[in-house]
VEXDO-955323 format. One record per residue (C-alpha): residue in three letters; x negated, y negated, z negated. Coordinates in steps of 0.02 Angstrom, whole numbers, plus 50000, padded with zeros to 5 digits. Layout:
N
ALAXYZ...
END
This chain:
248
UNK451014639043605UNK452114629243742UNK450384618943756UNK449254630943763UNK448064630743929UNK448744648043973UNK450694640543953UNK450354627244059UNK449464637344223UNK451264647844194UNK451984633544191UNK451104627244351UNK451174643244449UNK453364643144411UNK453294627444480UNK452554626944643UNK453304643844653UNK454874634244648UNK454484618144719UNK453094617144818UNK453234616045000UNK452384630845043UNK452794640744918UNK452624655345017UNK450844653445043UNK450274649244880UNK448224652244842UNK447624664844729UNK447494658244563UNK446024657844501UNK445884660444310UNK444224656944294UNK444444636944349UNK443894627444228UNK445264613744201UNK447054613944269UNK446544603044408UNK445604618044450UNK446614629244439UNK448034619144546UNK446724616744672UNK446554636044720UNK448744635344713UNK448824625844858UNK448924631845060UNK447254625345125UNK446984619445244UNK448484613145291UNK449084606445148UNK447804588345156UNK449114580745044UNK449164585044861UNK448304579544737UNK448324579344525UNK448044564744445UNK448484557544253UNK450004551444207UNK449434536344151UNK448484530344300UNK450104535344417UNK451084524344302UNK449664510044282UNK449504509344474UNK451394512644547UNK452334503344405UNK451254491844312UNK450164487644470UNK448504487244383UNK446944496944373UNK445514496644239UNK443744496144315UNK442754481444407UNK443664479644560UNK442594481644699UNK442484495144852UNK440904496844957UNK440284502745127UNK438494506745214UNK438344498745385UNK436964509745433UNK436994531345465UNK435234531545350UNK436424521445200UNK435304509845162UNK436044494045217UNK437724494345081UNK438954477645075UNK440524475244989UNK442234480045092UNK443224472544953UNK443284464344801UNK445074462344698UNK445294442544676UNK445754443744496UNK444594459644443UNK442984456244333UNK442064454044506UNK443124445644606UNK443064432444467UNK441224434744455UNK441334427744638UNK440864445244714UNK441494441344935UNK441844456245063UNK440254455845158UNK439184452845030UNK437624466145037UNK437024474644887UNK435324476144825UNK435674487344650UNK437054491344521UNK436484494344371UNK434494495444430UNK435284510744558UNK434654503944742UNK435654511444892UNK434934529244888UNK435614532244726UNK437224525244752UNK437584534544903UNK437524548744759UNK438484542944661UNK437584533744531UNK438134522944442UNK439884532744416UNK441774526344419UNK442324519444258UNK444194521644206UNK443904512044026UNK443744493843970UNK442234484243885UNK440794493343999UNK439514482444057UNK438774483344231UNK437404473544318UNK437464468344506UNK435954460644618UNK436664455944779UNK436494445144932UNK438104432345010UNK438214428645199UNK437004415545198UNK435534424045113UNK435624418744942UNK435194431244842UNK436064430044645UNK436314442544489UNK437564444544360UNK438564455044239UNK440264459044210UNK441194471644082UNK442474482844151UNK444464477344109UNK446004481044182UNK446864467344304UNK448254468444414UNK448234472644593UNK448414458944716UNK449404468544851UNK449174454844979UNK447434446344937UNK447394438245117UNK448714427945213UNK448744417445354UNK449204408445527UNK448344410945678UNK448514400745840UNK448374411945985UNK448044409446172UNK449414416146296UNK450064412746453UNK451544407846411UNK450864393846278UNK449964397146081UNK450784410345984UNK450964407945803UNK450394424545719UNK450794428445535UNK449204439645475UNK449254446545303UNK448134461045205UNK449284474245132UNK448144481744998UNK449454495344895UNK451424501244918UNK451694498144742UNK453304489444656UNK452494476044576UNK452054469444753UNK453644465144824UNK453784449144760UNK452154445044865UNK452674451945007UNK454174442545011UNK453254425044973UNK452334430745114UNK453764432445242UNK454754418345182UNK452984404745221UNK453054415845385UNK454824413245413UNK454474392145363UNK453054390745479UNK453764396445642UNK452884413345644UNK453464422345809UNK452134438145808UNK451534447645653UNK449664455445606UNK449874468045463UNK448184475545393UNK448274490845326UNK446374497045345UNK446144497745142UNK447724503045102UNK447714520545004UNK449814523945012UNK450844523044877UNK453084524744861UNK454094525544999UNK455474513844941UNK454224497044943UNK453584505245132UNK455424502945186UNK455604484745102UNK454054480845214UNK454804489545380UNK456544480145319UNK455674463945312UNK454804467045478UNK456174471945576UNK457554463345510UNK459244467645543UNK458994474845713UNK458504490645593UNK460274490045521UNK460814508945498UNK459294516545566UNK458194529145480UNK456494524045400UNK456054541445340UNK456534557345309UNK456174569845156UNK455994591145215UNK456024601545072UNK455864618945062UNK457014634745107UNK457554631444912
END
């Protein structure tokens, strides 16, 4: 059975036999993992391979070529070592609580009845399907305190949420800085990022602020449209990256 769990760890093992870039120093396999996630994890050279992951197919696809994800849309961060002061690092404009009106900054009090403590577990858990309601009691930047609910859907990925000009002090006279959020290197954000450059370009931008604190990665090819744009042709013929493979 070409589908069998035991054909595909064969199938895995021939491949980063193959392919992988230490092949040489695969892991033991170990046969009693319980998924093939599992069981790739103990294939790969630890710890110095920090790179590889698994993931399904259709959330690479979803994210890199369709530029969407299915959830609520929201990222958070405790500003205290006990974890019990938790605020919002970022909400997606057009996810179910970025429409709810959920800001970064915003603290918050419970999800689902979970305070802080159980959060920092945890709890409630990451939802990868639609029509799952959640609750949120939380508290904006000027102390008012507000509740609501939103179901869980699947909206597109603003890759640059945040634009802007800023005027900036120097000797020599105000600078005109371009500053823009770069959230994902995914396909379906090109078109923003050139929208972006060519207000830049409009407005007399001489200095650029590019921030890439929330940004998880993503392909290579959009990276280099970004450097491209950057640099412009004073990066003609010059090398952006470069691929090593293996000995085979």
């Amino acid at each position: 059975d070409r589908c069998s769990v035991a054909a595909q760890r064969s199938w895995l093992r021939d491949y980063m036999s193959d392919q992988y870039f230490w092949y040489a120093n695969l892991g033991m396999p170990d046969e009693r993992a319980p998924d093939v996630d599992a069981y790739f994890q103990s294939l790969l050279y630890k710890p110095t391979d920090r790179y590889s992951f698994s993931q399904p197919t259709t959330q690479f696809v979803q994210f890199l070529s369709e530029g969407t994800r299915t959830g609520y849309g929201y990222s958070l961060v405790f500003t205290d070592a006990s974890q019990t002061a938790l605020r919002v690092r970022f909400a997606e404009p057009s996810s179910p609580v970025g429409l709810a009106g959920l800001k970064r900054g915003d603290t918050v009090l419970s999800i689902d009845g979970n305070g802080p403590a159980q959060i920092a577990t945890g709890t409630p858990g990451s939802v990868s399907t639609e029509g799952v309601p959640r609750s949120f009691r939380v508290v904006d930047s000027t102390g008012v305190e507000r509740r609501f609910t939103v179901n869980s859907a699947t909206y597109a990925i603003s890759t640059v949420p945040s634009a802007g000009v800023l005027l900036i002090a120097a000797p020599s006279g105000p600078v005109k800085a371009g500053y823009f959020v770069y959230q994902s290197f995914i396909t379906t954000g090109t078109d923003e990022l050139g929208n972006v450059f060519s207000e830049f370009a409009g407005l007399g931008v001489n200095e650029l602020i590019v921030d890439l604190r929330y940004n998880g990665g993503g392909s290579v090819t959009v990276a280099r449209s970004l450097a491209s744009m950057i640099g412009g042709s004073s990066l003609d013929g010059k090398t952006f990256a470069e691929f090593r493979f293996n000995a085979r």
